[in-house]
C-alpha positions in Angstrom: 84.3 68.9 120.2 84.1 72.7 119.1 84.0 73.3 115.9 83.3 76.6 114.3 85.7 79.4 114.2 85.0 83.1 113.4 87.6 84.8 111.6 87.9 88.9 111.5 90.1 90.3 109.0 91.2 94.4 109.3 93.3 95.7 107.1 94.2 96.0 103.2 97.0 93.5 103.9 95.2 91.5 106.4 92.7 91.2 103.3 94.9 90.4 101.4 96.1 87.6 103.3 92.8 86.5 103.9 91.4 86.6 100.0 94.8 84.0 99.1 94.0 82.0 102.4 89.5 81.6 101.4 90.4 81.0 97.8 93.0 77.7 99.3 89.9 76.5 101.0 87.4 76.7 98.3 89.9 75.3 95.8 89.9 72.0 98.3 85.7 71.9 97.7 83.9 68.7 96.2 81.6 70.3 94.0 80.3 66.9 92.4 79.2 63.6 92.8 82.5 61.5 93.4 84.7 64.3 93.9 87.0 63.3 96.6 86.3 65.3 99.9 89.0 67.4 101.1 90.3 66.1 104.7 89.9 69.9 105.9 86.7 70.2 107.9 84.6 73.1 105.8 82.0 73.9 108.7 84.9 75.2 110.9 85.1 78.2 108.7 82.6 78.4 106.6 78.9 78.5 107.3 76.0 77.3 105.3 72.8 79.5 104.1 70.1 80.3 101.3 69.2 82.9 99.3 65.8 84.2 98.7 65.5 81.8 95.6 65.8 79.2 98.3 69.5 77.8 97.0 71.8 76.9 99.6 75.1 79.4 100.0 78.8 78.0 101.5 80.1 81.6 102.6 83.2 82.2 105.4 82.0 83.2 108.5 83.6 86.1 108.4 83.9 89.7 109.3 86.0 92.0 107.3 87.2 95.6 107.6 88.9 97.9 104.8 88.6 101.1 103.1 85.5 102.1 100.5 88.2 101.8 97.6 89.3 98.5 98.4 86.6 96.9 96.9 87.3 98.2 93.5 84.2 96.6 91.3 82.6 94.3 93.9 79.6 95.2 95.6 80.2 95.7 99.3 77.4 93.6 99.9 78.0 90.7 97.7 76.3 89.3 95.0 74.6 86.2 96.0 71.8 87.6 97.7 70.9 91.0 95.4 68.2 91.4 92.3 71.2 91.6 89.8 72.0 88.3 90.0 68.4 87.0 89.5 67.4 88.5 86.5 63.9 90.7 86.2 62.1 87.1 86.1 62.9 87.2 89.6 62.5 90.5 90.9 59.6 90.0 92.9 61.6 87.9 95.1 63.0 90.8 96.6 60.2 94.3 96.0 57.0 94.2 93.3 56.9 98.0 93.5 59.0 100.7 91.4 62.6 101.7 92.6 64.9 104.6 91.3 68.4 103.5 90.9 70.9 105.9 91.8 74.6 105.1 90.5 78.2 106.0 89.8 80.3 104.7 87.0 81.2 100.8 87.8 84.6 100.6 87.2 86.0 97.9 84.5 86.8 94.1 85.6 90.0 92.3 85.2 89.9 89.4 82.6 89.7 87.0 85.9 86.9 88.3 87.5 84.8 88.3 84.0 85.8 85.2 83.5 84.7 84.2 87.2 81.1 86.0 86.0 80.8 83.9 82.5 81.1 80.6 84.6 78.8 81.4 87.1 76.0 82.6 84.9 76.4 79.3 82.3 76.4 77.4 85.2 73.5 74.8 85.6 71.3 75.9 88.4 71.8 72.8 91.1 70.7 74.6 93.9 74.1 75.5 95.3 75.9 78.4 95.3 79.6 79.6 96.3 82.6 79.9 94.5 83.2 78.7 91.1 84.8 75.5 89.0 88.6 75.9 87.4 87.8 76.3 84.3 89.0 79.9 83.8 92.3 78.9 85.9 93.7 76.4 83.3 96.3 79.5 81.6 97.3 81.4 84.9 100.1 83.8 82.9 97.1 84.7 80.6 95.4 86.8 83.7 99.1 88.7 84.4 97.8 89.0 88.1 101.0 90.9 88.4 100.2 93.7 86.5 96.3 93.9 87.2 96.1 93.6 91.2 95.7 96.7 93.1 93.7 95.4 95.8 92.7 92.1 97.3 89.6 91.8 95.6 90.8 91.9 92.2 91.6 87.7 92.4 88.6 86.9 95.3 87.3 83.7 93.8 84.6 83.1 96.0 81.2 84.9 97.9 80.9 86.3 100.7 77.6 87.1 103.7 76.4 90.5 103.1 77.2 90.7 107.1 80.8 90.0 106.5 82.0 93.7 104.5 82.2 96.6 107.0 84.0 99.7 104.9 85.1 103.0 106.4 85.8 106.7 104.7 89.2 107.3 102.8 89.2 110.6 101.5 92.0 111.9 101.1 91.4 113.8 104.2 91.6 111.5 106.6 93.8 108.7 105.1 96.9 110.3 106.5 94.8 108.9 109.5 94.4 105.2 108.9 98.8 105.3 109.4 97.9 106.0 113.1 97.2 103.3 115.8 95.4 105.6 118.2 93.5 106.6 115.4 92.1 102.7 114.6 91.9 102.3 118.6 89.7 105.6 119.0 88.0 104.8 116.3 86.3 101.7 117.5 85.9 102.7 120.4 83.8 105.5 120.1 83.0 105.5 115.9 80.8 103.2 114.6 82.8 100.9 113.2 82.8 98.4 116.4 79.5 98.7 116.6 79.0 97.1 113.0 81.6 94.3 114.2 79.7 93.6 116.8 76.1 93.0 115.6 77.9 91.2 112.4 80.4 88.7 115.5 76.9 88.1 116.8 75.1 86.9 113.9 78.0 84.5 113.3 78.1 83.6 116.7 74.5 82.5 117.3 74.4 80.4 114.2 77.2 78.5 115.8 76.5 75.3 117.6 80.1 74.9 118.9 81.9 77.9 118.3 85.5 76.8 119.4 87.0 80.4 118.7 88.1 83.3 116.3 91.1 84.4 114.8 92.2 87.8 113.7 94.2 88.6 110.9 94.9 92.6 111.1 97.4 95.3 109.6 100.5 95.7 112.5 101.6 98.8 111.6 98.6 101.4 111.4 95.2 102.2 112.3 93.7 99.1 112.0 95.8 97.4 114.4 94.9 99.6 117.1 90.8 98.7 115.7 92.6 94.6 116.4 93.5 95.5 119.4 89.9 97.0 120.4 88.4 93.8 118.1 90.4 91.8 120.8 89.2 93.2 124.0 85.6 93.0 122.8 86.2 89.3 121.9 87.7 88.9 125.5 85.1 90.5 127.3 82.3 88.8 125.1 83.1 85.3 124.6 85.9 84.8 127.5 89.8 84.3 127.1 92.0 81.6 125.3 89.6 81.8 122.4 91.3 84.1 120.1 94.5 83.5 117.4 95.6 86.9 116.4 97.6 87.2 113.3 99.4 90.3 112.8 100.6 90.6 109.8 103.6 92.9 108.2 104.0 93.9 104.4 107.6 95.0 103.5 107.5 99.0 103.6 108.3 101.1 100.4 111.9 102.1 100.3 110.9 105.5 99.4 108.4 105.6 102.2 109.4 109.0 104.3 110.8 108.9 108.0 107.4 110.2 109.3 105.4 107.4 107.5 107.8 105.4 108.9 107.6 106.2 112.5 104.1 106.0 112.8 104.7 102.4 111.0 106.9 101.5 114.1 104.9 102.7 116.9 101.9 101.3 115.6 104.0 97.7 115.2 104.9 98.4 118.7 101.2 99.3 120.3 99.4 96.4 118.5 101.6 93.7 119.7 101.5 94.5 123.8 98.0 95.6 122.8 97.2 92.0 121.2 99.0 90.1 123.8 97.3 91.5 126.3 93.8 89.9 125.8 94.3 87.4 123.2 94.9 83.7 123.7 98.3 83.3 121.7 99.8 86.0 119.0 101.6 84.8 116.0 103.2 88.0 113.9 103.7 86.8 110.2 106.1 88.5 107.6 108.5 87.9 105.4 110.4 90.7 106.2 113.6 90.0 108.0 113.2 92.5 111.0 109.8 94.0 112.3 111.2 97.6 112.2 112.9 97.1 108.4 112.3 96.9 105.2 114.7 94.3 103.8 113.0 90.6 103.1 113.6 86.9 103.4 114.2 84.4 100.7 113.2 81.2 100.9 114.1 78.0 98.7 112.6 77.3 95.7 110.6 80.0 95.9 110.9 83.8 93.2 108.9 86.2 94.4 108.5 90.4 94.2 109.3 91.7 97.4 106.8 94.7 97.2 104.4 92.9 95.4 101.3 92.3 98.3 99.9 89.7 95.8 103.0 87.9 96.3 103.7 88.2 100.0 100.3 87.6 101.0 100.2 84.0 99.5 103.3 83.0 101.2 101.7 83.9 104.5 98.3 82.5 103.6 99.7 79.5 102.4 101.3 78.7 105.7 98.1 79.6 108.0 96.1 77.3 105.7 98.5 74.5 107.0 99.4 75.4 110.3 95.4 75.6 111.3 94.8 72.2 109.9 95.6 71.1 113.4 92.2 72.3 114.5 90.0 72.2 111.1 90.7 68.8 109.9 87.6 66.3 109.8 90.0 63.8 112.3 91.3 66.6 114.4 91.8 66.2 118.0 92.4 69.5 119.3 90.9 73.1 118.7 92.2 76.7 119.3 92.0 76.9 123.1 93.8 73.2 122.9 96.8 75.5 121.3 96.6 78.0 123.9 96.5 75.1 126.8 99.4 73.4 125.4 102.0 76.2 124.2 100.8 79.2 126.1 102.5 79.3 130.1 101.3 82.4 132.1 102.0 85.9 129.9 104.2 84.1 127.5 101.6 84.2 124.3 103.8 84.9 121.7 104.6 82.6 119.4 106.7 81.8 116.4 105.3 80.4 113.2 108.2 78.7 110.8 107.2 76.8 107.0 108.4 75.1 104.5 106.8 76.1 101.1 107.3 73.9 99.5 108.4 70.8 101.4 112.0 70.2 99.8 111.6 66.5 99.7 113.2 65.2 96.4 112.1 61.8 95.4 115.4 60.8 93.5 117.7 62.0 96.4 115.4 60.4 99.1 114.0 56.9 99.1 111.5 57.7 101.6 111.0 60.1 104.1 113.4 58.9 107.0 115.9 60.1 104.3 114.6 63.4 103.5 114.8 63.6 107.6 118.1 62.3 108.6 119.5 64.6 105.3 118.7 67.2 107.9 120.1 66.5 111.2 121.8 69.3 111.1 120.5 72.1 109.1 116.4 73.5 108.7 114.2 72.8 105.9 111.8 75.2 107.6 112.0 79.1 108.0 110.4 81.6 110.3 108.3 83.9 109.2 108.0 85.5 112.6 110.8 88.5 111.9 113.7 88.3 114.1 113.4 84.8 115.5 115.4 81.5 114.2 114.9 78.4 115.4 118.1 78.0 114.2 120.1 79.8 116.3 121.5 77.6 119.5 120.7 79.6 122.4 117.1 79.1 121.8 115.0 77.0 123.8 111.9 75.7 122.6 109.4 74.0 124.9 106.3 73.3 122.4 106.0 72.8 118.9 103.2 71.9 116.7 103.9 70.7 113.7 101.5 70.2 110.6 102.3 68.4 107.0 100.7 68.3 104.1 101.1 66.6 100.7 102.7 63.2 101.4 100.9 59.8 101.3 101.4 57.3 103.4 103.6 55.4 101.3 106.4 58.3 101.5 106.7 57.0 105.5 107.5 53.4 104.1 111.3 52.6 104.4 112.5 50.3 101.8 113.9 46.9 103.2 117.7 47.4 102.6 117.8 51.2 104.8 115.6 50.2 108.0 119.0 49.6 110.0 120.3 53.2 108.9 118.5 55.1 112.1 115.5 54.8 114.0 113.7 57.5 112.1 114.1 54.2 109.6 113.0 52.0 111.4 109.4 53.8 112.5 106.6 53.4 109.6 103.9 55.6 111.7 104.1 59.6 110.4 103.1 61.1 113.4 105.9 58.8 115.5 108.6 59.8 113.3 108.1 63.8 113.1 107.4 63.4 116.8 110.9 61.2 116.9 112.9 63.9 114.6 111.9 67.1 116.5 112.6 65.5 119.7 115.9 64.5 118.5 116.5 68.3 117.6 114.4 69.5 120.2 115.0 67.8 124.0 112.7 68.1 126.7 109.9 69.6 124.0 106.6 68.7 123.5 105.8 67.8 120.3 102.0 67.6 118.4 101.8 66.4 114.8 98.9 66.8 112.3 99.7 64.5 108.9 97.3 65.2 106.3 98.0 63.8 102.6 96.3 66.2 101.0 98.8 68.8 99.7 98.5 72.3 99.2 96.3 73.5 96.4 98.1 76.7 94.6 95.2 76.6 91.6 94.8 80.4 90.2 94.6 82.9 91.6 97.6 81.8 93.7 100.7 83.7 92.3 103.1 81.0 90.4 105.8 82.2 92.4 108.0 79.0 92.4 111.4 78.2 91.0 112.3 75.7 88.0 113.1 73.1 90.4 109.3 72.6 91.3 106.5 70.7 89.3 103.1 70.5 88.5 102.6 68.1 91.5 104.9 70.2 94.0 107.7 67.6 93.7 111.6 69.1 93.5 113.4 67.9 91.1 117.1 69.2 92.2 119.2 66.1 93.2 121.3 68.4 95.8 120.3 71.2 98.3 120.3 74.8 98.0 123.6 76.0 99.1 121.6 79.3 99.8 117.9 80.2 100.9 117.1 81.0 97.4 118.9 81.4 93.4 120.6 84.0 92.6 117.4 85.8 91.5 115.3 86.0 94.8 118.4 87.2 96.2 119.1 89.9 93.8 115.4 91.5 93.9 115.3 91.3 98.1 119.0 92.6 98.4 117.4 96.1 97.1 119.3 96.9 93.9 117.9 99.5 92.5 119.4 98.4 89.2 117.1 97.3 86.6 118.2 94.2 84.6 116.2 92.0 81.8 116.3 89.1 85.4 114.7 91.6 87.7 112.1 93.0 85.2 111.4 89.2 84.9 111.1 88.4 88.2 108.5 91.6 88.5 106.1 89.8 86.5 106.3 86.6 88.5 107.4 84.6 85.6 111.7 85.0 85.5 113.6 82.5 83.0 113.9 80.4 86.5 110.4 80.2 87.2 109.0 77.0 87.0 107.9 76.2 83.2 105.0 74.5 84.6 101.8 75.6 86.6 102.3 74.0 90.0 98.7 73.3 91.1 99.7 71.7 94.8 103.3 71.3 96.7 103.5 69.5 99.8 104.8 71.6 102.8 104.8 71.5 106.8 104.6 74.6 109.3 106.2 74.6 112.6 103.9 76.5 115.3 106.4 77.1 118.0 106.7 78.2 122.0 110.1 79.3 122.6 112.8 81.8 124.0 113.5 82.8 119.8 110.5 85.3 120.3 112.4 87.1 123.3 114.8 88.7 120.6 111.3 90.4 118.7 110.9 91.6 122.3 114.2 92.8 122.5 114.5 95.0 119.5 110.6 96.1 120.1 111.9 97.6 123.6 114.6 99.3 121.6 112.5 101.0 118.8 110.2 101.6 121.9 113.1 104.0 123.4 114.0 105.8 120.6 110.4 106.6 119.5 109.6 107.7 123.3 113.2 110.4 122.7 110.9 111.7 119.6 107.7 111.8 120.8 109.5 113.7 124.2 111.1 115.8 122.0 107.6 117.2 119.8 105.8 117.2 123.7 103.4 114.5 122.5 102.8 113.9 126.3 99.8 111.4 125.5 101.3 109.2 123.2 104.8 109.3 125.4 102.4 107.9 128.3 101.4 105.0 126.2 104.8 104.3 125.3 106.0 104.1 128.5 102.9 101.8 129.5 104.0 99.6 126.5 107.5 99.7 127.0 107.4 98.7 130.7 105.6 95.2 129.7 107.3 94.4 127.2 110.5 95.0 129.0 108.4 92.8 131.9 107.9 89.9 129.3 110.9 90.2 127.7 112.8 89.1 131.5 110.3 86.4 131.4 111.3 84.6 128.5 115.4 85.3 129.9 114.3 83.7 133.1 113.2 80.8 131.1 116.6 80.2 129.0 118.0 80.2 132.4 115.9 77.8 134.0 116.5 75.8 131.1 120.1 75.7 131.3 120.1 75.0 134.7 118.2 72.0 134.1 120.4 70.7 131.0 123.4 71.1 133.4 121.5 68.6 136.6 
């Protein structure tokens, strides 16, 4: 079975992203003897080395792409495998003769990262390096991540490969550039930057014994998705098709961002999706914003989070790719990344919705077991896409795959108590995977259904933002005895309706920790993602071929012949694939009606 995956990440978002999603992993590591082992396969995405002392290393295999300022006070090439972190004792592991040291200012730490330092040096040398114990997370409101994050790697817990950090100019000169998609494509095509990608992919690569396939978690909506896009055809041409998850990811824009910004936003959201879904194996865009070509956000149950906060939206999305790839990382799995593409993929049609529940609404006074928690929603969703304009919710959508992946529930949740096992069938089935597979089929007809159960629930330790209402404890268990009449309290909705009021709730909420945050530090909450194939996706299409339109009329209008070329490429496919996913709703229908 293939195992190892290389992941790419480009973008300050995608980084973003990426930082919550590695620190999730590592905070799932046994570090001792007798420490349970997680049920998430490590190898897939991490890779094992040694450092010149001879001390074994766990770092992602990884290959990462930002601006020189994104790093803040990190090194760009990590600190496992420098003199620094040695001490002079050990210096003649690396150069016996004199060196002059040439060096700016290194800018302050946050209290985290210090504290991250402290642990590592009093650690006991055991021959193992990586990330570091939870000892400085026991007080997360005591780092106010909030108020100290201004880039990713201001809460990275853990190391990474001196091959993973490629970093490109931002002077002020050029960063008006890095909003343009042809600038990113251009750029890696004939800068150096793909060349760096490339010799760091291969390094990965021949390490692998198995490599089963990559994913790529990049910008959408500027220069770096037009870099994905060339990342992508590289990949294709490389290592062959059906190999490669693209993520695309969208943060909420600034409502003071001005039109211009914002144009060049929207064609570059445009270009990187046709460009992604052109060589990729499936494409799964992930926000939380509502629309792709708007600024106004979801809410979600049980959930208080900052809108324009990155720290905050990041997590959300990283939370759900943890779970949703455990189909294809677990130690037990069955499938792998070209398995997904086999299974929910059918001719052009790669796109693909991703919906979650964080956290799983499953309350243990209101539900005996889980055949209740199920049959309490017959009717209604206790998921939510985060793939903008799509709703599995809506009835004119047909889905035709689904793959389905919970975590946090032990197998005693499945077990229905004597007196209810004539209530339904979902009752009456003690097997987890039978009874997901026998609820989505009963919403669902005529789709294929996979399930991954893992009871191992999501680990939200620091740095994860605490971004979850009253109703959820330490464990991740709600404590409500009825259902949110809404998608989130009062509060959520108040920040993500844009008010530009400022009230004693929002500037609670701003910090992360509102009067209806939850009182206590949730370290894990069960939850369950729902990768999806269906005709939901043709309404992204839709409205892409309508932004399309309107930003061809402007780019007509300045005689930007080039870039009203691409869009007419762009548009023509889109419009293509767009038909294809009509023609399936009507071959659908036709065969509900035989």
């Amino acid at each position: 079975m293939p195992n190892e995956i290389i992941t790419l990440q480009l973008g300050r978002y995608a980084n973003y992203v990426g930082t919550h999603w590695w620190n999730i992993q590592e905070s799932a590591f046994a570090y001792q003897d007798g420490d349970e082992l997680s049920e998430s396969d490590p190898d897939a995405m991490f890779r094992e080395g040694e450092t010149l002392r001879g001390e074994t290393t766990f770092t992602p295999r990884l290959v990462l792409v930002d601006t020189k300022d994104s790093l803040a006070t990190l090194p760009s090439q990590g600190s496992l495998y420098n003199e620094e972190s040695y001490g002079e004792e050990d210096a003649h592991y690396l150069w016996d003769n004199g060196v002059d040291v040439h060096q700016s200012k290194a800018l302050p730490k946050n209290q985290f990262l210090q504290d991250l330092q402290k642990e590592e040096l009093q650690a006991p040398t055991n021959g193992f390096q990586n990330g570091h114990s939870s000892n400085c997370s026991s007080d997360p409101k005591s780092y106010a991540f909030e108020k100290v994050v201004s880039t990713w790697s201001d809460y990275k817990r853990i190391h990474y490969h001196p091959r993973t950090t490629i970093l490109i100019d931002s002077n002020p000169v050029d960063k008006s550039k890095l909003e343009s998609f042809h600038f990113g494509y251009e750029e890696a095509k004939t800068g150096t930057v793909l060349n760096e990608i490339e010799e760091s992919v291969r390094f990965f690569a021949e390490e692998c014994d198995a490599l089963q396939g990559f994913h790529i978690l990049c910008n959408m909506d500027d220069a770096f998705g037009g870099m994905a896009c060339s990342v992508s055809e590289y990949i294709n041409d490389e290592f062959g098709r059906n190999i490669c998850a693209c993520f695309p990811v969208l943060h909420p824009p600034s409502p003071l961002a001005n039109v211009s910004k914002l144009r060049n936003r929207s064609l570059s959201n445009l270009l990187t999706l046709e460009g992604l879904l052109e060589t990729s194996g499936f494409v799964v865009p992930l926000s939380v914003c509502q629309e792709l070509f708007k600024s106004k956000a979801k809410s979600f149950p049980h959930l208080i989070y900052n809108a324009q906060l990155e720290y905050h939206t990041s997590a959300v999305l990283a939370a759900s790719l943890e779970c949703m790839t455990r189909a294809y990382r677990s130690r037990s799995r069955r499938s792998s990344v070209s398995d997904i593409v086999v299974n929910m993929v059918s001719g052009s049609r790669k796109l693909l919705e991703l919906s979650s529940s964080l956290p799983l609404p499953y309350d243990h006074i209101s539900h005996e077991c889980f055949a209740d928690f199920l049959c309490d929603y017959s009717d209604s969703m206790f998921y939510h896409s985060l793939t903008p304009y799509t709703s599995a919710a809506s009835p004119v959508v047909k889905t035709f795959s689904q793959n389905v992946s919970l975590m946090g529930l032990t197998s005693l949740e499945f077990v229905t108590p004597a007196h209810l096992t004539e209530q339904s069938a979902l009752h009456q089935c003690s097997n987890p995977t039978a009874m997901i597979k026998m609820y989505m089929k009963e919403r669902f007809q005529n789709s294929q259904c996979s399930v991954t159960v893992v009871e191992e629930a999501m680990k939200t330790l620091t740095p994860y933002p605490q971004i979850f209402s009253e109703c959820v404890q330490f464990d991740g268990s709600i404590t409500t005895m009825k259902k949110p009449s809404k998608f989130s309290d009062q509060y959520t909705e108040f920040l993500l309706n844009g008010n530009s009021s400022t009230t004693s709730s929002e500037k609670q909420l701003q910090n992360g920790h509102g009067d209806k945050a939850s009182p206590n530090s949730v370290s894990s909450v069960p939850m369950m993602t729902v990768l999806e194939a269906s005709t939901s996706v043709g309404q992204l299409l839709k409205q892409s071929y309508e932004q399309g339109i309107m930003l061809r009329k402007w780019h007509a209008r300045l005689g930007n012949s080039d870039t009203e070329s691409h869009l007419d490429e762009t548009l023509e496919k889109l419009q293509t694939l767009e038909r294809d996913y009509q023609v399936c709703t009507e071959f659908s229908d036709d065969d509900s009606s035989d």
